[in-house]
N, C-alpha and C positions, 0 to 999 in steps of 0.2 A: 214346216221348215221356215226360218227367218228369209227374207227375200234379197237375192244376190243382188247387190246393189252396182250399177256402173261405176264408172269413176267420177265422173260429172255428179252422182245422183249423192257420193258419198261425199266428195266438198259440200254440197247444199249441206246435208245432213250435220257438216262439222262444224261446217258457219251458224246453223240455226240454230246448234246445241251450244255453242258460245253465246248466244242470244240469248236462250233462255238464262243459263247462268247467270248470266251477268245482271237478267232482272229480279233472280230469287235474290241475289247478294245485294241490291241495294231497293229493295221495296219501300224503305224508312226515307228514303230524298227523292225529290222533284225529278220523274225521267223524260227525257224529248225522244222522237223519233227520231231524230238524226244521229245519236249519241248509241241508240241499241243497233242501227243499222251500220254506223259505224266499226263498234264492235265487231259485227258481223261480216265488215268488211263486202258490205253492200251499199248502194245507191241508196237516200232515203224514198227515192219515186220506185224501182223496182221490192225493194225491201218488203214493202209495208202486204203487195201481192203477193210474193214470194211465201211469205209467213203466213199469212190466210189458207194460203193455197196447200201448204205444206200441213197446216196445224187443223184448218177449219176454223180459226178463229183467227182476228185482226191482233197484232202487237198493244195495243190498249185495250183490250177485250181481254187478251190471255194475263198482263196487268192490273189488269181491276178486276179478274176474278180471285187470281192470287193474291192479293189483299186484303180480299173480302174472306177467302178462305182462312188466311191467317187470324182476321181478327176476329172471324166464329171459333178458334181453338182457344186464343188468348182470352175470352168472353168466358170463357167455363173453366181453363186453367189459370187464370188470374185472376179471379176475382177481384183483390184488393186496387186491381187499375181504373180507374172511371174510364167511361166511354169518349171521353176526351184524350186520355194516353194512348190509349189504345187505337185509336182514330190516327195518333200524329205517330205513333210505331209502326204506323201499316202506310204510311204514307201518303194521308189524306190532308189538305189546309185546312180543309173546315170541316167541323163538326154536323153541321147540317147535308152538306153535301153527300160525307159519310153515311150520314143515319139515310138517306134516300135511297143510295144506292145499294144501302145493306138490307132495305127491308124488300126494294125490286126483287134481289137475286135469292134471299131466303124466304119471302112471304110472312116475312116476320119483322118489328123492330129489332134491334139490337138486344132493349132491353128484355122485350116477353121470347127471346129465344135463348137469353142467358136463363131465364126465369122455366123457360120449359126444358131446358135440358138437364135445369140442376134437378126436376122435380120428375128427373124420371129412374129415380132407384129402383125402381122394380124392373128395368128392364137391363140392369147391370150394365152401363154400357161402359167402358174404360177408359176415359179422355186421355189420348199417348202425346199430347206435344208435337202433334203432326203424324198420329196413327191412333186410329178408333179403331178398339176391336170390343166385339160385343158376347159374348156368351152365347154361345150355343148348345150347350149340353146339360142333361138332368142335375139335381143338385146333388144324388149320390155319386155320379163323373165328378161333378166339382170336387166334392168332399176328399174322392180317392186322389185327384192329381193335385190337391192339396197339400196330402198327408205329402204323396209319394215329392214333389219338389222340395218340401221342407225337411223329407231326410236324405235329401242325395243333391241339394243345391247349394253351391255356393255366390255370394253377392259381393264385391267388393265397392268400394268408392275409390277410383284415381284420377286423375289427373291426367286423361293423355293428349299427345302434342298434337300439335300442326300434322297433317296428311295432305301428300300430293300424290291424288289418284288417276292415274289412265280409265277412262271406263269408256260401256258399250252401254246405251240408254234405249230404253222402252217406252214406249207409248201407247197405253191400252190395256185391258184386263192382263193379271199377273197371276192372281190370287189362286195358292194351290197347283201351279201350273209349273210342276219342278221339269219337266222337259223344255218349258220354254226359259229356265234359267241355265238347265244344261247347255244349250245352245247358245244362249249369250257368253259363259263362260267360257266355251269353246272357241267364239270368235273371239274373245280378249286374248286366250293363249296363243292362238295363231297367230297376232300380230304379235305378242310380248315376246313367244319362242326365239325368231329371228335377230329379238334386239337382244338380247339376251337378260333380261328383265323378270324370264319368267322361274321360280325354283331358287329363291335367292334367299339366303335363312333370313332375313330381316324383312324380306317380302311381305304382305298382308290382303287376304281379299277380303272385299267390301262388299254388301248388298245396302243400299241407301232409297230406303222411302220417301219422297220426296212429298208425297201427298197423303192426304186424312182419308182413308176410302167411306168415313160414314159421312163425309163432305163432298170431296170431289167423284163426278162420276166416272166409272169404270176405263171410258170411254178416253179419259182426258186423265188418268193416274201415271204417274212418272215413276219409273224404278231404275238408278244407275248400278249394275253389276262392272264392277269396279275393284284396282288392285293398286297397290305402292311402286309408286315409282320417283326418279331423282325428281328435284326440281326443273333442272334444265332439259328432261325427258321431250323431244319434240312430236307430238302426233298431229294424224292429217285425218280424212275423211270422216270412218263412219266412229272413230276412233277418237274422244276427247280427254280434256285435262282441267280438272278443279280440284283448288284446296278443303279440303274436309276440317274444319275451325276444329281448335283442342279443345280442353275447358275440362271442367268435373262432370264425369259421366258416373252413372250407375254401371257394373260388368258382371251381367247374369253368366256364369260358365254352365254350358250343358253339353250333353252328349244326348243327340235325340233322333229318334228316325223320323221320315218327313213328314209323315201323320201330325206329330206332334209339335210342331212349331207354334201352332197358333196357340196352342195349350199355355208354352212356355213364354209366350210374349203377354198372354194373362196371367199371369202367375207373376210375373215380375208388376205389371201394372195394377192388378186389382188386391196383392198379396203385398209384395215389397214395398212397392210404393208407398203406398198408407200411412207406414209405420218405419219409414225411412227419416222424416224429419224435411226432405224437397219434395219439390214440384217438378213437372218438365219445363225443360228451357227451351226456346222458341225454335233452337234446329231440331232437322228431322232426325228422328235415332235411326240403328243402322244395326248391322248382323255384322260382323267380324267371324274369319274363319281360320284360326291358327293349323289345321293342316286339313287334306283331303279326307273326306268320306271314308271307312271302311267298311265293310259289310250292313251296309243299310244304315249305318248309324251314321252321325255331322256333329265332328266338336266344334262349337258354335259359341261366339260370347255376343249377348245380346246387348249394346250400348244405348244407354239412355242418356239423353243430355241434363245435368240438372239445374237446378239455382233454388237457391234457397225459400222455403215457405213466405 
């Protein structure tokens, strides 16, 4: 069971979740401690323990990890950037600083880790733009979930807009653990029910990865289960609000039971992709759910962000 949170405990939680926010969205410029604690509508003297004490890690720790995170995805799905753009799109001044701190936290330079991940084809591993998923099944499974996606899938490219999501945020192992998304779901409806927000045909749920699980560990992976709401929607505690950027996505439509998600998140990346003409763009893709589950099965549109090769 998710842990009944006081009311005290779920302010913290809605202040911190605005914190984090606010430094996934601006990782590319100079951030101060006063400026995230602000946000957060804390002191920058309490803040800085508050966030430790909350996360395990200090506000420039959790900072300079996500940065370094990002720019190990951008190192394998960009190639064409030197390690200089890619340095200043993650929000480093210097180059040298950069390359230090990326080799501390990976054991690697920048460049012999671009160098070893492009040379690991045999271990099929699928670079998603902010989701590694790697194969795990013989290659006659492959073959057959192959065939089976290319005659019962459709792919489109759109265009879709700006989203403003209410979500309920996770902190820690996720992976396969569909009871613990039923229960976040549960608490989103709970509050949405009363606003009357929840059942509304234009309505939309979200599941948003925020993190690379063959990057960041278990331990520290972020998942917001998340739904559409107005802009001037107000929430409080354990309950937040971020915009989801629009832009050209890929939109895998499935109909899958829960076994099969990881399958169909390979399939779009190690199948579609390829032979798509993009790459992924630097947000994290996300699951879209046009209606409820019915008998074990989840129509599911898998969103990928793109940008061109």
């Amino acid at each position: 069971m998710l842990k009944q949170l006081t009311p005290i405990e779920k302010e913290y939680l809605f202040r911190i979740n605005k914190a984090l926010d606010f430094i996934e969205n601006n990782l590319e410029r100079p951030l101060k401690i006063e400026e995230i604690a602000l946000e957060a509508n804390f002191s920058k003297f309490h803040f800085h323990r508050i966030f430790q004490g909350m996360l395990g890690e200090t506000p420039f720790q959790f900072l300079s990890r996500v940065r370094l995170e990002r720019a190990a995805i951008m190192l394998v799905n960009q190639p064409c950037l030197s390690l200089s753009q890619i340095s200043t799109k993650c929000g480093f001044s210097d180059l040298s600083i950069f390359s230090r701190k990326f080799k501390k936290h990976f054991g690697l330079s920048a460049t012999d880790y671009k160098n070893s991940k492009n040379s690991q084809s045999e271990s099929k591993k699928l670079q998603a733009g902010g989701r590694s998923i790697t194969y795990l099944y013989s290659s006659s499974q492959q073959i057959k979930w192959k065939l089976n996606m290319e005659q019962n899938l459709s792919v489109e490219v759109q265009q879709l807009p700006k989203m403003t999501v209410a979500y309920v945020r996770h902190i820690g192992p996720h992976k396969g653990d569909s009871k613990l998304f039923e229960r976040l779901m549960h608490k989103l409806l709970a509050w949405a029910g009363p606003r009357n927000l929840a059942g509304k045909p234009d309505s939309k749920v979200v599941f948003i990865y925020h993190d690379d699980p063959s990057i960041t560990s278990e331990a520290q992976q972020r998942v917001s289960v998340c739904m559409t709401v107005p802009e001037d929607t107000e929430v409080s505690g354990d309950v937040g609000k971020m915009e989801v950027q629009g832009g050209k996505h890929a939109i895998g439509h499935f109909v899958l039971s829960a076994s099969e998600f990881e399958e169909a998140w390979q399939w779009m990346y190690g199948n579609w992709l390829p032979n798509s003409g993009y790459q992924p763009a630097e947000r994290p893709p996300f699951e879209m759910y046009p209606e409820e589950g019915n008998n074990g099965k989840f129509k599911v549109d898998i969103c990928i962000p793109l940008q061109p090769l």
